[in-house]
N, CA, C and O atoms as a DFTB+ gen file, in Angstrom:
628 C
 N C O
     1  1      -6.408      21.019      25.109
     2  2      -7.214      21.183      26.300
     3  2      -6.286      21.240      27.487
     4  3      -6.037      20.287      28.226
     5  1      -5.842      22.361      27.580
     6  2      -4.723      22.506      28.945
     7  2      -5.562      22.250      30.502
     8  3      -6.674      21.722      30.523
     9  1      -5.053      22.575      31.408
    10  2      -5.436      23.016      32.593
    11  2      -6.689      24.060      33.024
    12  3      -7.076      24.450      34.126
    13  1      -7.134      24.324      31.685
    14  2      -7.884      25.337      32.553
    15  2      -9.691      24.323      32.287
    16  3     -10.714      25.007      32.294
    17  1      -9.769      23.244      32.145
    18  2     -10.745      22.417      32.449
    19  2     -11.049      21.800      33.930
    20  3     -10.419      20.942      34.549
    21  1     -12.037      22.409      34.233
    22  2     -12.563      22.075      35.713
    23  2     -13.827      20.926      35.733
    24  3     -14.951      21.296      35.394
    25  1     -13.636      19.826      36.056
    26  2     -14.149      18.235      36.209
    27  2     -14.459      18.182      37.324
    28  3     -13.546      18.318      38.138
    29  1     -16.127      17.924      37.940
    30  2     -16.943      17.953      38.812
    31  2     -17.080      16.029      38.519
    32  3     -17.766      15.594      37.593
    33  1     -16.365      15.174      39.407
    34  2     -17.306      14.075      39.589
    35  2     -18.167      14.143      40.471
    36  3     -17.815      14.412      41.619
    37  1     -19.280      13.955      40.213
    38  2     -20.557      14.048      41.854
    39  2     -21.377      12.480      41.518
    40  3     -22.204      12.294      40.626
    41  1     -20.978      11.676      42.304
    42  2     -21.321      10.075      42.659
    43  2     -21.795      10.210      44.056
    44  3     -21.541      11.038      44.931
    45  1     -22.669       9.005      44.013
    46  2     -23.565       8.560      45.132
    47  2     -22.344       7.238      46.184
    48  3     -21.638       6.315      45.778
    49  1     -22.545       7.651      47.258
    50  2     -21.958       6.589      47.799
    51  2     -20.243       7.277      47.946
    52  3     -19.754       8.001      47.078
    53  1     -19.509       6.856      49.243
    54  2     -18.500       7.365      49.921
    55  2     -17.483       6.288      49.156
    56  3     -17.677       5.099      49.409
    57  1     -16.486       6.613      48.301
    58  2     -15.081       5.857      48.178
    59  2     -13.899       5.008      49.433
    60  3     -12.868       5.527      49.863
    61  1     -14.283       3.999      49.703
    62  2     -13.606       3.967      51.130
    63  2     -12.089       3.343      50.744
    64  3     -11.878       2.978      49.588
    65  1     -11.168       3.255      51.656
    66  2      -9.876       3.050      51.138
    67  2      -9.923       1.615      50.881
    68  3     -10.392       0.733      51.601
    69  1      -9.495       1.543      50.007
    70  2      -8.906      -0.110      49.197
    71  2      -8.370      -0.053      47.985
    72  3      -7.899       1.066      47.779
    73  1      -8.245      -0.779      47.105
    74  2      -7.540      -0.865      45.798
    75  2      -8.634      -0.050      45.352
    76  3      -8.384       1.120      45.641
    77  1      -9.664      -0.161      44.810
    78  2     -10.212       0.753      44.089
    79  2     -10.261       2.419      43.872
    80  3     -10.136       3.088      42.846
    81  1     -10.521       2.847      45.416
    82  2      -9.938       4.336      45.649
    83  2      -7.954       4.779      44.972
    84  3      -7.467       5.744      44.382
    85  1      -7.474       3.640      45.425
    86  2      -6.265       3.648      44.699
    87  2      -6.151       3.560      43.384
    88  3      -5.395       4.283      42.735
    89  1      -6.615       3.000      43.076
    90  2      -6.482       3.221      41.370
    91  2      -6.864       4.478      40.953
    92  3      -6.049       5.172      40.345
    93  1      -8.503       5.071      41.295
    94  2      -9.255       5.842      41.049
    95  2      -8.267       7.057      40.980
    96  3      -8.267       7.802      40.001
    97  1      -7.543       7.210      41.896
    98  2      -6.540       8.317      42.658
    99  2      -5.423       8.203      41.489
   100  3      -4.990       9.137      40.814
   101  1      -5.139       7.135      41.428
   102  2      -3.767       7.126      40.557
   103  2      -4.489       7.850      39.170
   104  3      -4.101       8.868      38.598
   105  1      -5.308       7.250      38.928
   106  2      -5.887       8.319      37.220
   107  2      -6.189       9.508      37.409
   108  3      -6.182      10.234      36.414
   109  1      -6.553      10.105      38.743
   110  2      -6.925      11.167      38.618
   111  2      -5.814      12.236      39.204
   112  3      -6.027      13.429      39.419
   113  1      -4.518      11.489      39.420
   114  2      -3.572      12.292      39.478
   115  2      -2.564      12.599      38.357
   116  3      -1.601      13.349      38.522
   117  1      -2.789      12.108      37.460
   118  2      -2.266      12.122      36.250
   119  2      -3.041      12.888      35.335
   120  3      -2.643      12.901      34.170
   121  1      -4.527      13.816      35.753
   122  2      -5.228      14.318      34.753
   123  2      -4.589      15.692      34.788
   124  3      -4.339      16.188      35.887
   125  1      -4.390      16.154      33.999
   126  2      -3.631      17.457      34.572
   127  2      -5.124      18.914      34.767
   128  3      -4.885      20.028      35.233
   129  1      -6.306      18.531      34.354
   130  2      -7.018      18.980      34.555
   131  2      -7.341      19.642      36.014
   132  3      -6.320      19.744      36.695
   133  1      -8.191      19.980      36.466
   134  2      -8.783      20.505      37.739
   135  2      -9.742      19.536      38.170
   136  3     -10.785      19.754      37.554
   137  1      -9.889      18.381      39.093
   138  2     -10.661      17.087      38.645
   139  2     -11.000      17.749      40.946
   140  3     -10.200      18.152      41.790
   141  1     -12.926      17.434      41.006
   142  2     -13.311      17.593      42.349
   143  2     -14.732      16.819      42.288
   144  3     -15.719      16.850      41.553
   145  1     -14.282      16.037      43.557
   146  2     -15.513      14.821      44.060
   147  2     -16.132      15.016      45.045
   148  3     -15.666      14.922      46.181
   149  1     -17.387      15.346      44.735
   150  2     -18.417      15.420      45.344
   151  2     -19.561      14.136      45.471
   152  3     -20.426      13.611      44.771
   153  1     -18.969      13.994      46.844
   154  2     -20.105      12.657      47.291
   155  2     -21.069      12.705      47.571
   156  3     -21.116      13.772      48.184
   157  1     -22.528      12.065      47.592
   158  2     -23.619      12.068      48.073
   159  2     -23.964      11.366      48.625
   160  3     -23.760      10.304      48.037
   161  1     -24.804      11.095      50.225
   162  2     -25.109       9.923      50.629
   163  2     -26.508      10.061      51.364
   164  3     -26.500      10.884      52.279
   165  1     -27.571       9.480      51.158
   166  2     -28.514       9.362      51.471
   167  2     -28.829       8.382      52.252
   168  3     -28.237       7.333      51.999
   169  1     -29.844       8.357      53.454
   170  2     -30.204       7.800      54.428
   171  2     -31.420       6.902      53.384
   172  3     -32.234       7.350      52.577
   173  1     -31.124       5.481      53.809
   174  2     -31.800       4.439      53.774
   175  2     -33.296       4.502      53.499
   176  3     -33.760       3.753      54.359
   177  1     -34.357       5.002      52.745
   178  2     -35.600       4.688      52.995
   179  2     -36.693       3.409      52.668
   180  3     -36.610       2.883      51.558
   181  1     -37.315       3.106      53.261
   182  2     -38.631       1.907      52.835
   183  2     -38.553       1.609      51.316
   184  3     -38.538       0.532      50.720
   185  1     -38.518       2.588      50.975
   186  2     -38.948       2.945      49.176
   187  2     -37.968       3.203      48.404
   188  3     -37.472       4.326      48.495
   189  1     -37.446       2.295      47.485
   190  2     -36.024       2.645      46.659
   191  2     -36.274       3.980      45.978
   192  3     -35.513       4.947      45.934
   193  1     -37.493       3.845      45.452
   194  2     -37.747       4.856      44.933
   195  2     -37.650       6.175      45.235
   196  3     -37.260       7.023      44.433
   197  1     -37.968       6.376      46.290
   198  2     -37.679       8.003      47.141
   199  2     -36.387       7.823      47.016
   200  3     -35.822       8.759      46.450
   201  1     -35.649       6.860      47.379
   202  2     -33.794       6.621      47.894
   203  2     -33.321       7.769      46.587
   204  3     -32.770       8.870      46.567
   205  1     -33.863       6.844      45.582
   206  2     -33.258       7.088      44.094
   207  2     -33.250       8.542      43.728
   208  3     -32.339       9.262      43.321
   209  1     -34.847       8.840      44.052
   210  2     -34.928      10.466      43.590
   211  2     -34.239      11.095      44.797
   212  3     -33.145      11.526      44.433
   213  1     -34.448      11.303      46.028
   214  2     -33.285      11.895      46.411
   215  2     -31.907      12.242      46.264
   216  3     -31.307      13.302      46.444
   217  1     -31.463      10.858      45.815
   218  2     -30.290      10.989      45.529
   219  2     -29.475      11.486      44.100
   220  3     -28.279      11.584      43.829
   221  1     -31.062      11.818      43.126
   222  2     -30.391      12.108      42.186
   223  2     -30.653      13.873      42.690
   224  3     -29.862      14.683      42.206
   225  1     -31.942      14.492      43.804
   226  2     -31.685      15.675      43.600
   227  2     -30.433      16.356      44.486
   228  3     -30.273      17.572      44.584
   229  1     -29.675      15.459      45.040
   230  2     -28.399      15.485      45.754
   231  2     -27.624      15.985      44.666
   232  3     -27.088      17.079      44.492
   233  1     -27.677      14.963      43.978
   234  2     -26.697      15.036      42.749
   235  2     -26.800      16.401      42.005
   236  3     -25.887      17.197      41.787
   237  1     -28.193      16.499      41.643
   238  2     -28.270      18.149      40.616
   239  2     -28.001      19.209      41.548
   240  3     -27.792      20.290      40.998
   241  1     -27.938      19.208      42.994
   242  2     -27.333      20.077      43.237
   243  2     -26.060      20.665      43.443
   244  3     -25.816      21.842      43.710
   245  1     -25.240      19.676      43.284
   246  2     -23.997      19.984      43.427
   247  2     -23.082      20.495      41.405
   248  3     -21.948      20.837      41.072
   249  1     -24.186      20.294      40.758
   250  2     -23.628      20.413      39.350
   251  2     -23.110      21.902      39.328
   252  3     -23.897      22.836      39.477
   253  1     -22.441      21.995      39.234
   254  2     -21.294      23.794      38.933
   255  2     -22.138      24.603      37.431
   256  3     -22.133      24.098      36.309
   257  1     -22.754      25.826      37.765
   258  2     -23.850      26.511      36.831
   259  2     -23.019      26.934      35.651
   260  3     -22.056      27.697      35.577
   261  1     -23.698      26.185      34.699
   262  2     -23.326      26.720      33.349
   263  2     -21.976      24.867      32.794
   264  3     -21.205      24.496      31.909
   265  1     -22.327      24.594      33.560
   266  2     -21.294      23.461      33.531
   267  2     -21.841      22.135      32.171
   268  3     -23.067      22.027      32.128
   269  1     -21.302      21.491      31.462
   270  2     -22.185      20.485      30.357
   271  2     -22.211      19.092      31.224
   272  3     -21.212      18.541      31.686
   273  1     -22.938      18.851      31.290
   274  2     -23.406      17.240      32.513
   275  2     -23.044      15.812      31.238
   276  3     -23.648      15.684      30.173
   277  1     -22.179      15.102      31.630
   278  2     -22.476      13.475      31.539
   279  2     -22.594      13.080      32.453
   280  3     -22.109      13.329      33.557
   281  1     -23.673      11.994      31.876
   282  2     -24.198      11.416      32.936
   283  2     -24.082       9.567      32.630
   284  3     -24.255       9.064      31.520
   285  1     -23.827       8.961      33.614
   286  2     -22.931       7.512      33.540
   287  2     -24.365       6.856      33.790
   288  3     -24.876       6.906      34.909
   289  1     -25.108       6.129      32.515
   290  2     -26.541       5.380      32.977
   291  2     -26.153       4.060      32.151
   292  3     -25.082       4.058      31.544
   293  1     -26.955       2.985      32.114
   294  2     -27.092       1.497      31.215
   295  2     -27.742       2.187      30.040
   296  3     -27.189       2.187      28.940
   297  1     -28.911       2.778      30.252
   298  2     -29.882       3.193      29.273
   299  2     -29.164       4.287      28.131
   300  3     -29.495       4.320      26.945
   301  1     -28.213       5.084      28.695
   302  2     -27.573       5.890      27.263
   303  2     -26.859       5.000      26.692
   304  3     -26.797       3.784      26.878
   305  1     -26.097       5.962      25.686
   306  2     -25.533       5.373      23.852
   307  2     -24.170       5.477      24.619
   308  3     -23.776       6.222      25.517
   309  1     -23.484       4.229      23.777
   310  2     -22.100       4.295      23.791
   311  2     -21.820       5.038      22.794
   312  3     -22.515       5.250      21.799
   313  1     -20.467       5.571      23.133
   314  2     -19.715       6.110      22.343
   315  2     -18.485       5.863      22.659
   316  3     -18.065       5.740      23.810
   317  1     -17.621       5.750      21.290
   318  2     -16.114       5.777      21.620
   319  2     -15.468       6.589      22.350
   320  3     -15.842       7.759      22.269
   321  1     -14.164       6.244      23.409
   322  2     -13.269       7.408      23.811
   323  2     -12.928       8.572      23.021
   324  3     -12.737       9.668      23.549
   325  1     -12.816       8.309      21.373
   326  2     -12.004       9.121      20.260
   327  2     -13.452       9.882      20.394
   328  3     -13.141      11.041      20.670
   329  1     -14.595       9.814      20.346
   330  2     -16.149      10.441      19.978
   331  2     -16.302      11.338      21.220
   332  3     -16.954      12.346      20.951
   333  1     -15.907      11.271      22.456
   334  2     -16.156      11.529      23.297
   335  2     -15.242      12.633      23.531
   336  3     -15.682      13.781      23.604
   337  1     -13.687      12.314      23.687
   338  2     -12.827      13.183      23.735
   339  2     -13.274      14.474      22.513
   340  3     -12.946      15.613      22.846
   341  1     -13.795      14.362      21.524
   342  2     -14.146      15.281      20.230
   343  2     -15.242      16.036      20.577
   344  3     -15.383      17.076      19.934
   345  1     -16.057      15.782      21.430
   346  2     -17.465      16.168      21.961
   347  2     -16.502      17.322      23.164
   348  3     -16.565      18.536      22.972
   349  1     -15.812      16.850      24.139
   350  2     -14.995      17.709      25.102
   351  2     -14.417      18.628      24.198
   352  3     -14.911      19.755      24.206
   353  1     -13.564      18.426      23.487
   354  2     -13.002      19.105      22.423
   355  2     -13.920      20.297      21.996
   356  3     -13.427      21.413      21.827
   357  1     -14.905      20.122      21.867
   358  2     -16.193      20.920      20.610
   359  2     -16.020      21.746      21.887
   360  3     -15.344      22.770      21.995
   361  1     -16.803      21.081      22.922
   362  2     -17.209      22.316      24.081
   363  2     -16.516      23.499      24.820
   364  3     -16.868      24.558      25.339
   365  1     -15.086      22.641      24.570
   366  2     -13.702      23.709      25.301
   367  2     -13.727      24.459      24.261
   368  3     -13.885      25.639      24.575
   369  1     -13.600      24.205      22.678
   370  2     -13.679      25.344      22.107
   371  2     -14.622      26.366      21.998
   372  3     -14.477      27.395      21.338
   373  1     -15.679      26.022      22.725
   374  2     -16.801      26.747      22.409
   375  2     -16.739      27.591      24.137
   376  3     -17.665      28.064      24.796
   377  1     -15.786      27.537      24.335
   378  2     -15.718      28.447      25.357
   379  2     -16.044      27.715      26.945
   380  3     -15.865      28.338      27.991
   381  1     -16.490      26.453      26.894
   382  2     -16.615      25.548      28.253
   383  2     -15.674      25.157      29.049
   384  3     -14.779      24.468      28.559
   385  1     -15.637      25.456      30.324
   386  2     -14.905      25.036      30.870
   387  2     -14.756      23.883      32.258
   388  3     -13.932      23.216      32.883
   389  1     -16.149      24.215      32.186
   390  2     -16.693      23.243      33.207
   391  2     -17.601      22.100      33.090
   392  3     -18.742      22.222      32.645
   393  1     -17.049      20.871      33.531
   394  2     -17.369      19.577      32.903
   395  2     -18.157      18.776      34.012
   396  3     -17.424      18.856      34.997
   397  1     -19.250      18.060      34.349
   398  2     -19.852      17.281      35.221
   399  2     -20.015      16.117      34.813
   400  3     -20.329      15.979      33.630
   401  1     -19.843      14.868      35.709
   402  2     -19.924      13.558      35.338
   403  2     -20.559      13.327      36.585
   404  3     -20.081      13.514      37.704
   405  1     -22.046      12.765      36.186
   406  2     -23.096      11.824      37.562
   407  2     -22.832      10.600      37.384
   408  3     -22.530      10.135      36.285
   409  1     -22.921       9.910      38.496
   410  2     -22.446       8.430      38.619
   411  2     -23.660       8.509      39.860
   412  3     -23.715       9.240      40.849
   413  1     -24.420       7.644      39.465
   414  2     -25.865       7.517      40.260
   415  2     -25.475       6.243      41.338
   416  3     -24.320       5.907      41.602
   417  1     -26.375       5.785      41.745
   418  2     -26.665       4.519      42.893
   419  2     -27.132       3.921      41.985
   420  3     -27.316       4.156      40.791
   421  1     -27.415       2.681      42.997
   422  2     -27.791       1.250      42.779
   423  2     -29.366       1.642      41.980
   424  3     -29.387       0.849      41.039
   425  1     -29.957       2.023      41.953
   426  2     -31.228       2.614      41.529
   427  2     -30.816       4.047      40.287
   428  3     -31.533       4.986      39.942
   429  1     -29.744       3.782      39.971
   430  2     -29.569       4.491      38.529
   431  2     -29.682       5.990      38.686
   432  3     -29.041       6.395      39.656
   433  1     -30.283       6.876      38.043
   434  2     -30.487       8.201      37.597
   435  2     -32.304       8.131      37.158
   436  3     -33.111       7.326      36.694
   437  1     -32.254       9.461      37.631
   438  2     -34.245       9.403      37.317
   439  2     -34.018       9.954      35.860
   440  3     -32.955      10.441      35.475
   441  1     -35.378       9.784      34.950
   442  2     -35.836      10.486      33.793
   443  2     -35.312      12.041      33.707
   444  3     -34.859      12.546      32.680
   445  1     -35.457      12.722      34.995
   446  2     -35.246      14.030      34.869
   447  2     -33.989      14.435      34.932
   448  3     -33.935      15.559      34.432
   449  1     -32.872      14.054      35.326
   450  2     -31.565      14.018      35.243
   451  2     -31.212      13.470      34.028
   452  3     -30.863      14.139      33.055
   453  1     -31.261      12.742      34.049
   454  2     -30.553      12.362      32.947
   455  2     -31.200      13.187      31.109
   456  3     -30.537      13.458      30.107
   457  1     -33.081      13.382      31.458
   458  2     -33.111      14.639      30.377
   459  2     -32.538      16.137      30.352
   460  3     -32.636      16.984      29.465
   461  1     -32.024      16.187      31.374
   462  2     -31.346      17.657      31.588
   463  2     -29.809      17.679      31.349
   464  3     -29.104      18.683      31.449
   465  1     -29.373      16.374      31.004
   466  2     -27.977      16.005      30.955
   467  2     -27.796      16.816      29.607
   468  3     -28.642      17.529      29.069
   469  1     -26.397      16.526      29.145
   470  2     -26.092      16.652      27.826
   471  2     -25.749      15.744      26.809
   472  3     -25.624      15.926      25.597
   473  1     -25.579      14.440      27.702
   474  2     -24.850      13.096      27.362
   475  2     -25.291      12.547      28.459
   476  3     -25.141      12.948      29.613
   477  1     -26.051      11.259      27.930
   478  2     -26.178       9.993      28.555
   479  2     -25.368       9.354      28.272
   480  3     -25.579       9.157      27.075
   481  1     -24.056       8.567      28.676
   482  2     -23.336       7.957      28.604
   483  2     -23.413       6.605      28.802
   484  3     -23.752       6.416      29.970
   485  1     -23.231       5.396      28.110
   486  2     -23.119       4.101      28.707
   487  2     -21.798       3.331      28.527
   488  3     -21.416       3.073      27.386
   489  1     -21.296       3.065      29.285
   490  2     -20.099       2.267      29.341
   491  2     -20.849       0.386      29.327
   492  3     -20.535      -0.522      30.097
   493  1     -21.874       0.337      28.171
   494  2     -22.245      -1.051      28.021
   495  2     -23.298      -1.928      28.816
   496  3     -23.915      -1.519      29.799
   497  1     -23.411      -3.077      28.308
   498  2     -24.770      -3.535      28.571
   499  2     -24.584      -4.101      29.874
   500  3     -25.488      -4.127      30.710
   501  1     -23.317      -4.602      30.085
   502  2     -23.048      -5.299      31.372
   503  2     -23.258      -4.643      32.660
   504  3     -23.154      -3.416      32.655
   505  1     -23.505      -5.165      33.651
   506  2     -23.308      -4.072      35.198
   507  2     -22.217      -4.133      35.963
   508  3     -21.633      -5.172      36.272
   509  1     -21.815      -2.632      36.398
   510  2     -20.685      -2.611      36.641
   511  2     -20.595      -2.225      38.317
   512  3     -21.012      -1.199      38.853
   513  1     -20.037      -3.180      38.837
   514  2     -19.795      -2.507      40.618
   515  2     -20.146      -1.214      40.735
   516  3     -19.383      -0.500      40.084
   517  1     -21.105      -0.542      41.377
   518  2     -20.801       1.043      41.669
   519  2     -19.136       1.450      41.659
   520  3     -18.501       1.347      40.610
   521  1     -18.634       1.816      42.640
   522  2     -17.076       1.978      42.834
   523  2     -16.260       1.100      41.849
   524  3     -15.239       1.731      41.573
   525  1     -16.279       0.187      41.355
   526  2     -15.507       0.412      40.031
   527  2     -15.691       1.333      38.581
   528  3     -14.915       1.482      37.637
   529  1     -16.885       1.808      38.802
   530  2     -17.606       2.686      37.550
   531  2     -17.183       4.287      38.221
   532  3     -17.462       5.375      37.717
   533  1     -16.515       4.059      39.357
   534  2     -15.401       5.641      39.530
   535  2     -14.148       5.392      38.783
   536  3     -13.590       6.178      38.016
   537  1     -13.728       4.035      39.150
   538  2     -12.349       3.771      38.332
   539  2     -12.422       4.064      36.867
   540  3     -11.538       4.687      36.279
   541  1     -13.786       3.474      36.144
   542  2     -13.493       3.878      34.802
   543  2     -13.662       5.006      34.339
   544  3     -12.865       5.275      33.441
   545  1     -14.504       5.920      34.629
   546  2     -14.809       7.697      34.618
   547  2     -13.331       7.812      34.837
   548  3     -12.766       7.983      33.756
   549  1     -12.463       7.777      35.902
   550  2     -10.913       8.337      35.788
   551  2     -10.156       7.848      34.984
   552  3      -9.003       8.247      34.826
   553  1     -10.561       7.128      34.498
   554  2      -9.240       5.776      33.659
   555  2     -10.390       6.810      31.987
   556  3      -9.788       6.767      30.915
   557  1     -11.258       7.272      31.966
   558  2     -11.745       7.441      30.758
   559  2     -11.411       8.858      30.572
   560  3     -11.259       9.245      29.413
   561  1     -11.268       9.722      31.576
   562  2     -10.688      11.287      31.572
   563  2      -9.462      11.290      30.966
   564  3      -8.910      11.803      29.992
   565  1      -9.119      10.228      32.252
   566  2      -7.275      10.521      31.444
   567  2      -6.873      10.251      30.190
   568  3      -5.921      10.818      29.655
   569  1      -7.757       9.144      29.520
   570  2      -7.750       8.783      28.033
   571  2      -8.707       9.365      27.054
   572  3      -8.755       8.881      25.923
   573  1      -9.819      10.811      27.538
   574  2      -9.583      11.523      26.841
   575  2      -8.697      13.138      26.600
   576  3      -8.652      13.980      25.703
   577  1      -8.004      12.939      28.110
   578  2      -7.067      14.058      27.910
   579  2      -6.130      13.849      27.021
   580  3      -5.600      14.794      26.437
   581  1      -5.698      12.215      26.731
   582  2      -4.379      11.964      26.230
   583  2      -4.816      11.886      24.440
   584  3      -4.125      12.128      23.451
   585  1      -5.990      11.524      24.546
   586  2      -6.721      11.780      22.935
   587  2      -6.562      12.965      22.018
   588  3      -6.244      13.057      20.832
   589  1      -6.942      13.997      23.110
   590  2      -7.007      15.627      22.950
   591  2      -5.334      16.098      22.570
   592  3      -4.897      16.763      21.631
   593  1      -4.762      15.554      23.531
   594  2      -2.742      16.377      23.779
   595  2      -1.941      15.181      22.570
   596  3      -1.000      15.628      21.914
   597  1      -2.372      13.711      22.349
   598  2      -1.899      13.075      21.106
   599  2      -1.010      12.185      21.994
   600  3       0.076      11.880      21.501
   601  1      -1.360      11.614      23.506
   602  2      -0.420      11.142      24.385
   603  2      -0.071      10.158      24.080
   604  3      -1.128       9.537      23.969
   605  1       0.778       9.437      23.819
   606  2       0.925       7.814      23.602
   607  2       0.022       6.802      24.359
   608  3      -0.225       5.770      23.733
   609  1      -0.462       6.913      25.483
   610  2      -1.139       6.163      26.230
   611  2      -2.555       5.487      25.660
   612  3      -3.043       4.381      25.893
   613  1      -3.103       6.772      24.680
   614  2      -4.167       6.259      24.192
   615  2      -3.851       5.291      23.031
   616  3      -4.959       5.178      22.507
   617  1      -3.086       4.604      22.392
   618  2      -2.472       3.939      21.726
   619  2      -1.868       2.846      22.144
   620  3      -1.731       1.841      21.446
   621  1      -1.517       2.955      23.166
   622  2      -0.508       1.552      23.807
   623  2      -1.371       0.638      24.640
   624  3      -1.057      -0.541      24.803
   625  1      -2.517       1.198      25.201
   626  2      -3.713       0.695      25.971
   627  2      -4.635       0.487      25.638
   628  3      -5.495       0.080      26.419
């Protein structure tokens, strides 16, 4: 899986500078991929609920057409890095080149996003800081790029 993979993160909520953006940065400069973040931020309403669906149709709009969507929820299946990287794998061979990862708000992903996804993804039962759940999406790219190329990293870590 060379370079010619183009990685759409589109997350809710602005990365502001601190250790976390730093880390985030450090993995995603090491992807040798084509890796672009698209933020979303929605104005405050009465009703989480409107907040939520807005912000997920923020989100579907920025998805790149023809692109395969994961989507980062509690409610999807884990899967291993090795399962995951093999799933990327399937799709680049199948001619894909364009990859989307949603990372929702505090109010998750609606029913309809996430049925239009291709992968519901869960990184586990626990809850994870918003902005640290950017760190692991980059820390999980780079370890399935290194899965894909046979990098040592996925082995030593």
């Amino acid at each position: 899986m060379g370079s010619g993979m183009n990685v759409t993160l589109c997350t809710v909520g602005r990365l502001r500078p601190g250790p976390e953006k730093d880390l985030f940065e450090s993995y995603i400069k090491r992807i040798p991929w084509t890796v672009s973040v698209c933020e979303v931020e929605v104005r405050d309403t009465a009703n989480p609920k409107q907040k939520a669906q807005a912000e997920c149709e923020s989100l579907s709009a920025k998805i790149p057409k023809g692109a395969k969507v994961i989507c980062l929820d509690s409610r999807g299946k884990t899967k291993s890095s090795e399962a995951m990287a093999g799933l990327i794998s399937d799709w680049r061979d199948s001619g894909v080149r364009d990859l989307c990862v949603l990372i929702g708000g505090a109010d998750g992903l609606s029913e309809d996003i996430r049925r239009c996804s291709d992968v519901v993804l869960s990184f586990g039962s626990v809850t994870w800081p918003h902005m640290l759940m950017r760190v692991l999406v980059a820390e999980q790219l780079f370890r399935w790029h290194c899965i894909l190329t046979d990098h040592p990293y996925h082995r030593g870590h």
